[in-house]
C-alpha positions in Angstrom: 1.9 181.4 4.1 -0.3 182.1 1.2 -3.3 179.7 2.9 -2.9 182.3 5.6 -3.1 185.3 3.9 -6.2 184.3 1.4 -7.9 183.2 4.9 -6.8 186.1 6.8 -6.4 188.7 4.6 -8.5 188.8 1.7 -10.9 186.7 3.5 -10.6 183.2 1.0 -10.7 185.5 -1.8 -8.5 184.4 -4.5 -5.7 187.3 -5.0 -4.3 187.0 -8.6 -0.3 187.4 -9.0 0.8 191.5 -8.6 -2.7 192.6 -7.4 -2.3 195.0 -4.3 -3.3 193.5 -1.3 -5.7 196.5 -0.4 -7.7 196.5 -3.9 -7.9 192.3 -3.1 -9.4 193.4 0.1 -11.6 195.9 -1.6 -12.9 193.0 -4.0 -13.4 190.5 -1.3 -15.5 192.9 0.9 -12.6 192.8 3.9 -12.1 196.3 5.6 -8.3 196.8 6.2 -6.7 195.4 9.4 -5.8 197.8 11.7 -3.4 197.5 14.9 -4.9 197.5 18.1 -3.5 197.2 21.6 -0.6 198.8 24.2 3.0 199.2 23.3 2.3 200.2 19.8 4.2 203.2 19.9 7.1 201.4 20.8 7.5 200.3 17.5 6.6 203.2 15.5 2.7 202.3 15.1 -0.3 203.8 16.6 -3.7 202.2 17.1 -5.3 202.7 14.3 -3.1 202.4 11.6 -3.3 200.8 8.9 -1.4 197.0 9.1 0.7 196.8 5.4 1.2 193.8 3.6 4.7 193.6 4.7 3.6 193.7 8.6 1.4 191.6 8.1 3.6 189.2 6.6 6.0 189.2 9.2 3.5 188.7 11.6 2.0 185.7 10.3 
C-alpha cells in the first residue's frame, strides 16, 4: 500500500511519518485528487471534491 500511495499520491515523493497527506502533496508539486464521474452523489460525494486520505486508501 505505501508503494502506491508515494507513486499515486505524493507523486514518488518521500512522505515522512505524521506528515498530512495534503502538505506532502503541497511539497511534491501534486494538486489534490479530485472525484470525477456519474453516481457520485450516491455515495455522498460530488464531482469535485476533494478525495481524503482515508478514500483514497480504501480505494487503492
Amino acid at each position: 500500500m505505501a508503494h502506491l500511495f508515494r507513486g499515486v499520491m505524493v507523486s514518488d515523493g518521500h512522505r515522512t511519518e505524521g506528515t498530512l497527506l495534503r502538505a506532502a502533496q503541497d511539497e511534491a508539486g501534486v494538486p489534490s485528487g479530485v472525484w470525477k464521474g456519474r453516481g457520485l452523489a450516491v455515495v455522498g460525494l460530488m464531482a469535485g471534491d476533494v478525495v481524503s486520505e482515508r478514500q483514497a486508501e480504501l480505494l487503492l
